[in-house]
C-alpha positions in Angstrom: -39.1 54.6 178.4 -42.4 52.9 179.8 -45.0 52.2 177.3 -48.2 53.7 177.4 -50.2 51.2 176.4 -53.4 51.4 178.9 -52.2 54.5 180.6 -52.3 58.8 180.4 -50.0 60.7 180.2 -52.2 62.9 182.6 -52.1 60.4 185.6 -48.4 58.5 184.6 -46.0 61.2 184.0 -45.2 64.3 185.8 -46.8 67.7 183.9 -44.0 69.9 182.6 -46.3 73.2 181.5 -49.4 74.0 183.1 -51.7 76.6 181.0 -54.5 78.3 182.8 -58.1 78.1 181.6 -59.9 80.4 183.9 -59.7 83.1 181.0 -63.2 81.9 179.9 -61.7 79.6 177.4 -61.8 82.4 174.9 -59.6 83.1 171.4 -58.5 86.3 172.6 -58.0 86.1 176.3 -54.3 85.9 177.0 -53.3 83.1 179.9 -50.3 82.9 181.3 -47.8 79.5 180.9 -46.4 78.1 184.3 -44.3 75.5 185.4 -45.8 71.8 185.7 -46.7 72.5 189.0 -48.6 75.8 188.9 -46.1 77.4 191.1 -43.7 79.7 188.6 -44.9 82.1 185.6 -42.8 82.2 182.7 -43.1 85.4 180.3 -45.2 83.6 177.9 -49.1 83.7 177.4 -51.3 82.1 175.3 -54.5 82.5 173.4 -56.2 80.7 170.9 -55.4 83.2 168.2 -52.5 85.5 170.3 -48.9 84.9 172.0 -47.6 87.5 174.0 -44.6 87.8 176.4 -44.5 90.1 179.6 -43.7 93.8 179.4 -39.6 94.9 179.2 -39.1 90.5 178.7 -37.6 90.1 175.6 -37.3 87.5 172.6 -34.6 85.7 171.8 -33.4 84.3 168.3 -30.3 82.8 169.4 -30.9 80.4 172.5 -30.6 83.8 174.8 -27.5 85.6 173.6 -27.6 89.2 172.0 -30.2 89.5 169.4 -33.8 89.8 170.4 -36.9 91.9 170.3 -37.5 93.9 173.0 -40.2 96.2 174.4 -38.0 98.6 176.5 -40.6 100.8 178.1 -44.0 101.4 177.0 -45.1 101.3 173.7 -41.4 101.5 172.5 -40.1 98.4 170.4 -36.2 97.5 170.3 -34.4 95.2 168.0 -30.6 94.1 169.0 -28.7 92.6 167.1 -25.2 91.5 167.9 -25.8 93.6 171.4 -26.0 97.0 169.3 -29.4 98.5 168.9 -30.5 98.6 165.3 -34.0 99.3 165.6 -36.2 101.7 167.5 -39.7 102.2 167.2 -42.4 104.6 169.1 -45.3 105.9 169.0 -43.8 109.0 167.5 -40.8 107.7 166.0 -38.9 105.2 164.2 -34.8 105.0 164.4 -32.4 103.2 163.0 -29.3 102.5 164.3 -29.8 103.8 167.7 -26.1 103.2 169.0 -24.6 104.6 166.3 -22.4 101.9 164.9 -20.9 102.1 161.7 -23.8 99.9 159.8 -24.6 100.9 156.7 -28.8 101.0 156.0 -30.0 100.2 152.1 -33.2 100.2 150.4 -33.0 98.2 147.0 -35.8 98.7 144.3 -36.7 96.6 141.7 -33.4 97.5 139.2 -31.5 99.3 141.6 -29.6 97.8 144.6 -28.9 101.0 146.0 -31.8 102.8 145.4 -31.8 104.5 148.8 -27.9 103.9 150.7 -27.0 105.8 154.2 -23.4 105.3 154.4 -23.1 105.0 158.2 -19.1 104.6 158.6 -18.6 107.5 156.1 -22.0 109.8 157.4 -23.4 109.8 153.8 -26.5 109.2 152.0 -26.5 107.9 148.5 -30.1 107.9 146.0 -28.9 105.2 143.5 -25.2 105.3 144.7 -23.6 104.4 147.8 -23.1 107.9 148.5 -19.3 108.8 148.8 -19.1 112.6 147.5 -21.0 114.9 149.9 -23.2 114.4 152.5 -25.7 113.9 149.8 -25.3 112.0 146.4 -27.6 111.4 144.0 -27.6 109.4 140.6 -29.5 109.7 137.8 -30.9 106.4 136.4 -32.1 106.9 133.0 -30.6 109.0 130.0 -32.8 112.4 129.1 -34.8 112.0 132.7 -33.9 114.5 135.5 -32.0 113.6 138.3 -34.4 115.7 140.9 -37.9 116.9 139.7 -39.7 119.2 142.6 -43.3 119.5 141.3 -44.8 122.3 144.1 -48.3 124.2 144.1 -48.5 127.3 142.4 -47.3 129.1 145.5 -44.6 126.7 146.7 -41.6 124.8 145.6 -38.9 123.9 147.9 -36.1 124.8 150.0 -32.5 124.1 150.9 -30.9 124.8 154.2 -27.1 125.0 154.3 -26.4 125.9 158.4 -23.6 125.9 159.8 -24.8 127.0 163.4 -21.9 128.3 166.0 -23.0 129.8 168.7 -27.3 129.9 167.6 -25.9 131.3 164.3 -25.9 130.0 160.9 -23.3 131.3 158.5 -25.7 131.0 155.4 -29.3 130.0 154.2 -30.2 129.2 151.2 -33.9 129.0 150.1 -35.4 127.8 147.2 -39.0 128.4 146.6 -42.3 129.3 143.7 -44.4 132.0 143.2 -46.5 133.3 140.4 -44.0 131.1 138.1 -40.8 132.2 139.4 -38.3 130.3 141.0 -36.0 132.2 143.5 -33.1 131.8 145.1 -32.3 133.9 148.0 -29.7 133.8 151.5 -29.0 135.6 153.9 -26.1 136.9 156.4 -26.0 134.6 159.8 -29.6 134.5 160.2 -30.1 133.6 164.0 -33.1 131.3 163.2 -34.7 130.0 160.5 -35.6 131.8 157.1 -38.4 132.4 155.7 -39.1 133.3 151.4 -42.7 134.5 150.9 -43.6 137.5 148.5 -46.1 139.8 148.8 -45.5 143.4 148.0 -41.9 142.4 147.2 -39.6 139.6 147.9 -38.9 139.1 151.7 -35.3 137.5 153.2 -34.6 136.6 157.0 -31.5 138.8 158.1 -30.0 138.9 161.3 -29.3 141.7 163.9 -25.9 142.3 163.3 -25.7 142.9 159.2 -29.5 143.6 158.7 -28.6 142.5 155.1 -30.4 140.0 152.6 -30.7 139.3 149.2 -32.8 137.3 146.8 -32.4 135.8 142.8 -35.7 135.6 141.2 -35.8 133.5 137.6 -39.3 134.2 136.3 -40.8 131.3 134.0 -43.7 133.7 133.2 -41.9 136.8 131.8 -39.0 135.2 131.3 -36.9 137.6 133.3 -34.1 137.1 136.0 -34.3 139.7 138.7 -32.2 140.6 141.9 -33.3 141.8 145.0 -31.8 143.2 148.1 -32.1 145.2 151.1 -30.5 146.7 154.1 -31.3 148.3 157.0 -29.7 151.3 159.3 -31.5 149.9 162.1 -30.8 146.5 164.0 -33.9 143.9 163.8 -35.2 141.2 165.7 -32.6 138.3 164.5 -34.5 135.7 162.3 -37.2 137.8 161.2 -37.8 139.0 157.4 -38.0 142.0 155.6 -39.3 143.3 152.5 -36.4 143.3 149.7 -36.0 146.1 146.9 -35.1 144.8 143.6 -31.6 146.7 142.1 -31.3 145.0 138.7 -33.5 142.8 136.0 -32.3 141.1 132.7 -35.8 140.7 131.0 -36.7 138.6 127.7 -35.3 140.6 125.3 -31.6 141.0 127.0 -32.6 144.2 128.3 -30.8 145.0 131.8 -32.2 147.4 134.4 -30.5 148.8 137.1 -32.5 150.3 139.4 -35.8 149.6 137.7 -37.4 146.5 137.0 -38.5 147.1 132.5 -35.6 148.8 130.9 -36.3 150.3 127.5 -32.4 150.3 126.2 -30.3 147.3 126.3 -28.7 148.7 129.5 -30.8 151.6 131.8 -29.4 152.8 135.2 -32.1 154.7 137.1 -30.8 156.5 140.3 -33.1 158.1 143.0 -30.3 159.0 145.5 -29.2 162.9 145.9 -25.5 164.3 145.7 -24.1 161.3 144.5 -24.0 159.7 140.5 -26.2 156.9 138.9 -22.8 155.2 137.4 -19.3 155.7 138.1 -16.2 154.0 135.8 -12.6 153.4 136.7 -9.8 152.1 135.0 -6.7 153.3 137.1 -3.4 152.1 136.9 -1.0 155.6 136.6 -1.2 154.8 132.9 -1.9 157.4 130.4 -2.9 154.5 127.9 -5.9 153.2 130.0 -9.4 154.5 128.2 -12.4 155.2 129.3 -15.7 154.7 127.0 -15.2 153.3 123.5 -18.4 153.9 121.2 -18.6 153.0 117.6 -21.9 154.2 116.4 -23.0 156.3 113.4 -22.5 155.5 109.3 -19.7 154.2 108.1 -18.3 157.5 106.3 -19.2 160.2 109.3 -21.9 161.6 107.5 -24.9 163.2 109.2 -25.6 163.8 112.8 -24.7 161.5 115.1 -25.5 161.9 119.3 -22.8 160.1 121.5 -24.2 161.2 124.6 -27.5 163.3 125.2 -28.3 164.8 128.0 -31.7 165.6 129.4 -32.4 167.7 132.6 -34.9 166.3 135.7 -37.7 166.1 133.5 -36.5 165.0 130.7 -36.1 167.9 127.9 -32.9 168.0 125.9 -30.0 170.2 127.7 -27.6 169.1 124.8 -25.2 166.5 123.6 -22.2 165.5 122.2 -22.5 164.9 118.5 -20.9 164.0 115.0 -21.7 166.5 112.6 -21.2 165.2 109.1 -17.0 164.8 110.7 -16.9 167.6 113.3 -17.0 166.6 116.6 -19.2 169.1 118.8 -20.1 170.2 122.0 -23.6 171.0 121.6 -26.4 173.0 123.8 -30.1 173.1 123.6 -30.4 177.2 122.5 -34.0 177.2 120.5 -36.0 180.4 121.0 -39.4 178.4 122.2 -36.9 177.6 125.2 -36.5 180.7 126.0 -38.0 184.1 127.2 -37.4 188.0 127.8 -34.7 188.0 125.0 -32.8 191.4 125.0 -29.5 192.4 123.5 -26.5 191.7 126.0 -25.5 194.7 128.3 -22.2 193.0 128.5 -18.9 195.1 127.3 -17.6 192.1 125.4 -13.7 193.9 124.9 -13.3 194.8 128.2 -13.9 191.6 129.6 -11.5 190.3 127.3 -9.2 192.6 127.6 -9.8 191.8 131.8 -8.9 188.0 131.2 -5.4 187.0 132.4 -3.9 184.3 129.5 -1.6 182.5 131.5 1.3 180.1 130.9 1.6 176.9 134.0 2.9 174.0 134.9 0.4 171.3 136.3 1.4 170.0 140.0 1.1 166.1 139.5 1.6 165.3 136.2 4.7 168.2 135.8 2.7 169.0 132.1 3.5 172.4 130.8 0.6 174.5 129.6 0.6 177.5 127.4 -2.0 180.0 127.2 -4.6 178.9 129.7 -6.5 180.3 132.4 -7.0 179.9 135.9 -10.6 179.4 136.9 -10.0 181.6 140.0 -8.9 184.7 138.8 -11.4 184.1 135.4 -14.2 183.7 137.8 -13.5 187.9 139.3 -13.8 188.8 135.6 -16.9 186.5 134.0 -18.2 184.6 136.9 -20.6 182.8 134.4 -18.0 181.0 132.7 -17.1 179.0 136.3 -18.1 176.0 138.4 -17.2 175.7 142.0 -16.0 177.2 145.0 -12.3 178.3 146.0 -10.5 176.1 148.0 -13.4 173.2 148.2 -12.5 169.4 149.1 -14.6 166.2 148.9 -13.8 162.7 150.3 -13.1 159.7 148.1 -13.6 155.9 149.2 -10.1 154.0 148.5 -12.0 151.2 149.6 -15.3 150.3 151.0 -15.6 148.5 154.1 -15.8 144.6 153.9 -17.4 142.4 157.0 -15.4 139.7 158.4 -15.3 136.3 156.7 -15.7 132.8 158.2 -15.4 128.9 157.2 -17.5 126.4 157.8 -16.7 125.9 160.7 -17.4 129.4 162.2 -13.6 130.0 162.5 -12.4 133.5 161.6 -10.9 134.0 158.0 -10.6 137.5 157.7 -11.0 140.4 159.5 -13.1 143.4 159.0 -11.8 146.4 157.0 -12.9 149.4 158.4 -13.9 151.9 155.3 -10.7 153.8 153.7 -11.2 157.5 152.2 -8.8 160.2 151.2 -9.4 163.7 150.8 -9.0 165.1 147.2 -9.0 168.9 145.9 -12.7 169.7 144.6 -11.6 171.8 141.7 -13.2 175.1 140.3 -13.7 174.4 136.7 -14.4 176.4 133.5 -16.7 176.0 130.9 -14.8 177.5 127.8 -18.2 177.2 125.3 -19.8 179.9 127.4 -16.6 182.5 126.9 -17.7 182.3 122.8 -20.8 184.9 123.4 -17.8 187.3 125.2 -15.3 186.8 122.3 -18.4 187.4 119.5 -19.4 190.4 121.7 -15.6 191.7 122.0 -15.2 191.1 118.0 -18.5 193.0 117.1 -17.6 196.6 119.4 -14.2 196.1 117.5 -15.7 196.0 114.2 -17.9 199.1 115.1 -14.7 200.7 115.7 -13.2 199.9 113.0 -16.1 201.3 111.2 -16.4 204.2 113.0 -12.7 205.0 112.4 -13.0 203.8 108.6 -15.9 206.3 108.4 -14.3 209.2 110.8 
């Protein structure tokens, strides 16, 4: 190597970089760097305070393999690494493993390695875990602290969404949100689009167009009650929009259930609105005589005194009558005071003829094959005292065997089971008798026999 002694390296060797200074000399104006002589541009340029290379270039770390920093298009940063793209970064958005590799992505916290973990070979995302049971796991930390705490306004909380769209359908929803202190959970049927919890008048569900169904839980923190709502409708709506639900049951603070009305006064009230049909209905079938119906233990210990079982009230509420304990006789019995009643005369009836008109019959019922002796059939008694039957000769109803049940289908939106249409069966609608209104006849029939006995004893 020549020395340098007396000489420049400006006039004695050849220049290798050549940097522009027609900028203005400035810290901020970027120059481009050239070749020694002036004739190529590389990708670098040079300020005072600023480097910067040209647009789409990129920058290696590895003496110009596969992992660099690259501005792909404008305003949009890459970082490969290993020839995979790790890193993406926009204006508007920020991804992480772009090619979808299996690489795994981890936040660690100050005592927690794993305080955020997205599992990328296994698709799962761990909060203080590594995340390998559900597409979701999370870890509590510290004894006696929550796991989750959702702190929302007084008007929202949160929601959950688990879709499983096939064909712009999404087998359930599941929301999760606060109003007025009360925490509700609700879904819906295959709601086409999204659902939406809000309550105003009363609690509101997404449904779909083809079951026009949805349903909400409501925990109340304020009254301390937990409510269900639901609603239907005959008519198909727009799919995704909400409805107003109706609430069908409540358990409030004290244990008290409702049905049908949202502040029960008994420890269990079933309010009905609907016409020719009943508020409750029991089973326990099984072609065994053995199987019961209601069990009540009420009353004293010894019997004693009077004792209602069941009390019944007309529309309004008065008294019609009940079925009692009366200090050990168990009685059928009816409202009969005289402030219930008006234009009181003596009967016109002819007590012993009607008795005498009744046909006491022995018969043998059809289905069980029982034997009955001295009975009466409740269409020839109703030619004699018509008062003293119910119903009308040869009248049917239809039972449901089963109600109808809408298809069923996995995750996956794969049939697994099929529709059952409704199942009914026609059944006899009986005539009936009422035996407690044949006592007046049989008190009438006694008395004109005792005036004839009295006549005769006095003849």
């Amino acid at each position: 190597m020549a020395a340098l002694t007396g000489q420049t390296i400006g006039t004695s060797y050849e220049q290798l970089l050549h940097v522009d200074t027609d900028g203005g000399g400035n810290s901020t104006t970027l120059v481009p760097v050239k070749d020694g002589d002036n004739g190529t541009t590389f990708s670098l340029e040079l300020a005072t305070t600023s480097i910067a290379i040209g647009a789409t270039h990129k920058l290696y770390f590895d003496g110009g393999g596969d992992t660099y920093i690259q501005e792909s298009s404008a305003n949009v940063l890459d970082l490969f690494v290993g020839g995979s793209e790790v890193f993406n970064c926009s204006s508007g958005l920020i991804t992480f493993n772009q090619d979808s590799e299996d690489r795994d992505f981890r936040i660690e916290s100050n005592g927690q390695a794993n305080m955020f973990f997205v599992n990328g070979g296994d698709d799962r995302i761990g909060i203080g875990t590594i995340g390998t049971n559900g597409v979701l796991e999370v870890k509590g930390q510290a004894a006696n602290e929550p796991v989750i705490s959702v702190d929302g306004s007084s008007t929202n909380g949160f929601s959950l969404l688990a879709d499983n769209y096939t064909t712009g359908e999404s087998l359930m929803t599941l929301g999760i949100s606060y109003s007025s202190g009360a925490a509700v959970l609700s879904s819906t049927v295959k709601p086409d689009a999204a659902a939406t919890y809000t309550h105003a008048d009363g609690w509101e569900s997404s449904m779909d167009g083809v079951s026009n169904k949805g349903s909400a839980v409501v925990v109340d923190g304020i009254d301390g009650s937990i409510s269900f709502w639901n609603g239907t409708s005959a008519a198909a709506n727009t799919p995704g929009t909400t409805r107003a639900l109706e609430e069908c049951m409540r358990v409030d603070h004290t244990g008290y259930i409702g049905i049908g009305l949202s502040n029960p006064t008994a420890r269990l009230q079933v309010y009905e609105t609907g016409g020719a049909d009943y508020a409750m209905k029991m089973s326990n079938t099984g072609n065994n005589a053995d199987r019961g119906g209601i069990y009540q233990q009420i009353g004293a210990n010894d019997g004693s005194g009077t004792t209602y079982y069941i009390l019944g009230a007309d529309g309004d509420g008065s008294t019609v009558g009940h079925l009692s304990n009366i200090s050990g006789t168990f009685a059928t019995v009816d409202s009969s005071d005289i402030r219930l009643k008006e234009d009181v005369v003596d009967t016109s009836i002819n007590g012993l003829n009607l008795v005498n008109a009744m046909k006491v019959r022995d018969f043998k019922w059809k289905k069980s094959g029982d034997t009955s002796t001295a009975g009466f059939i409740a269409n020839e008694l109703k030619e004699v005292f018509p008062s003293a039957v119910t119903g009308t000769a040869d009248a049917t109803f239809e039972y449901v065997v089963s109600e109808a049940v809408d298809a069923k289908y996995d995750i996956d939106g794969n049939l697994v089971e099929a529709a059952q249409a409704e199942v009914t069966r026609t059944e006899i609608d009986p005539m009936c008798i009422a035996r407690d209104t044949l006592v007046p006849v049989l008190v009438k029939a006694v008395q004109e026999l005792a005036a004839k006995v009295t006549a005769l004893e006095n003849a």
